[in-house]
N, C-alpha and C positions, 0 to 999 in steps of 0.2 A: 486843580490842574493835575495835580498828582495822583489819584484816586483815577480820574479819565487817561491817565497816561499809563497807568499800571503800573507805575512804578512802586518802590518797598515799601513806600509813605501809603498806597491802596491798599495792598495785600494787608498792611497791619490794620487798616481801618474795616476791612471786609471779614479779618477774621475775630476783630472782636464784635463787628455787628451778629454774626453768626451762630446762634445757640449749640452748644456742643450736643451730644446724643444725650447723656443723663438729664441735662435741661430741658429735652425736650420729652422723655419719658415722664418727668415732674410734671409739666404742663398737661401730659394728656391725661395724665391719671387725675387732676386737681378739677381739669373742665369736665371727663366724661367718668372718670374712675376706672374700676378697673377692665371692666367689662368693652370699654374704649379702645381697649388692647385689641379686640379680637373684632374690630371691624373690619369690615370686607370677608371677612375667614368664611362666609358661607358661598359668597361669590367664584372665590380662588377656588373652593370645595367646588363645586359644582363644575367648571372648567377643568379640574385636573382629577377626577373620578374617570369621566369617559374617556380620558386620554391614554390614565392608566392601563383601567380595563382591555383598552385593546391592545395597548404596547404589553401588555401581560400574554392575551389571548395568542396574540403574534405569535410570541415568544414559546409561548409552549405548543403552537402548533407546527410552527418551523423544526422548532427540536424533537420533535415526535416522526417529523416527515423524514429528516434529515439521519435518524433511526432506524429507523425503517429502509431508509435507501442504504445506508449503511450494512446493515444486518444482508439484503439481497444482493450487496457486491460481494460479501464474505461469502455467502453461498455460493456463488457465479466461482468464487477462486477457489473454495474446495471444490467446488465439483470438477473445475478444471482440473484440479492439482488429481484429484480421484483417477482422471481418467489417464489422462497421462503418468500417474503409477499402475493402470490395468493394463495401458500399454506396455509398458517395459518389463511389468510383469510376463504377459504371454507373449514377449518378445524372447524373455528368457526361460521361459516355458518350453517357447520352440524350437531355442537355439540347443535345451538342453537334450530333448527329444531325439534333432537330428542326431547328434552326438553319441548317442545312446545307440541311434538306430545303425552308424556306422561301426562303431564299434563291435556291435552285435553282427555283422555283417563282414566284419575280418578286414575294412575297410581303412579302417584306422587304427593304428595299435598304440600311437604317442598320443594321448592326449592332449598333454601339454603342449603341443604344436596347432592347435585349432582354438578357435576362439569364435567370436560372434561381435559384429559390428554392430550400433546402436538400432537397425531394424531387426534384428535377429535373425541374421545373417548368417552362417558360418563362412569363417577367415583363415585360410594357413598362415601362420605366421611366416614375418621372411627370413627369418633364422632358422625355419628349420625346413625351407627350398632348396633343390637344389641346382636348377633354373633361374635366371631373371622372370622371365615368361609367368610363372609361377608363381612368382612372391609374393603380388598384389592381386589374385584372381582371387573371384567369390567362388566359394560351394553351392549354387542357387538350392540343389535339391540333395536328398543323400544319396541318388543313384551318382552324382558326380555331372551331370552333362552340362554344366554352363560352360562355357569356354576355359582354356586353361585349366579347370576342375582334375580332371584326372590328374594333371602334372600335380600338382596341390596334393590328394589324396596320394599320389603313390610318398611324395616328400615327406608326406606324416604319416607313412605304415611305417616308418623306422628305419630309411634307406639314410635318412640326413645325417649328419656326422655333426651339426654343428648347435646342439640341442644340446 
């Protein structure tokens, strides 16, 4: 009744029926020897060869793809990054150009009053307007004609006081 009921009186008769693990490696060696050991091992072999091979196969085909896509997103970002440094490059290429060209042209005699916005734009500065009208107008070209412009160029020939 104990033994069917589970109680302490089973567990202790269950676990001295129960050969421990070294009793049981004695037995198999004594009926097959040593060789007994290595039953089933061509069976498991044979099932876990093909499974490798492909968990293997997988593995280095994903990490080679995965490579690969990697390496052409690093490209795709320098060449973004390339081109967007060619831009700002001839942005300040052109900015310095006008610059020059006014200059050259008696146009502008403060440099330091002009500047170029991140299209390469020329900008008077508003420090040295002497207009509201003026402060925030572009330079579109170096003859001056976008609107406000002249106000602009004449502020930066050196009329400003506040430069």
């Amino acid at each position: 009744a104990a033994a069917a009921g589970g109680g302490a009186g089973g567990s202790a008769a269950a676990a001295a029926a129960a050969p421990g693990m070294l009793e049981v490696l004695r037995s198999i060696l004594k009926e097959g020897g040593p060789t007994a050991l290595y039953r089933g091992l061509g069976a498991s072999t044979l099932r876990l060869v093909p499974s490798a091979i492909i968990s293997f196969g997988t593995y280095e085909l994903m990490r080679k793809l995965l490579l690969e896509l990697e390496a052409q997103q690093e490209v795709a970002r320098c060449r973004a990054q390339q081109q967007q440094l060619a831009t700002v490059l001839s942005s300040a290429q052109r900015c310095n150009q006008q610059i020059q060209q006014l200059q050259s042209a008696g146009v502008v005699s403060n440099v330091g009053c002009v500047t170029c916005d991140q299209d390469g734009n020329l900008q008077a500065l508003p420090e040295c307007s002497t207009s509201s009208s003026s402060s925030s107008s572009s330079i579109a070209d170096s003859s001056g004609s976008s609107a406000g412009g002249a106000g602009c160029l004449q502020a930066c020939s050196g009329g400003a006081s506040g430069a």
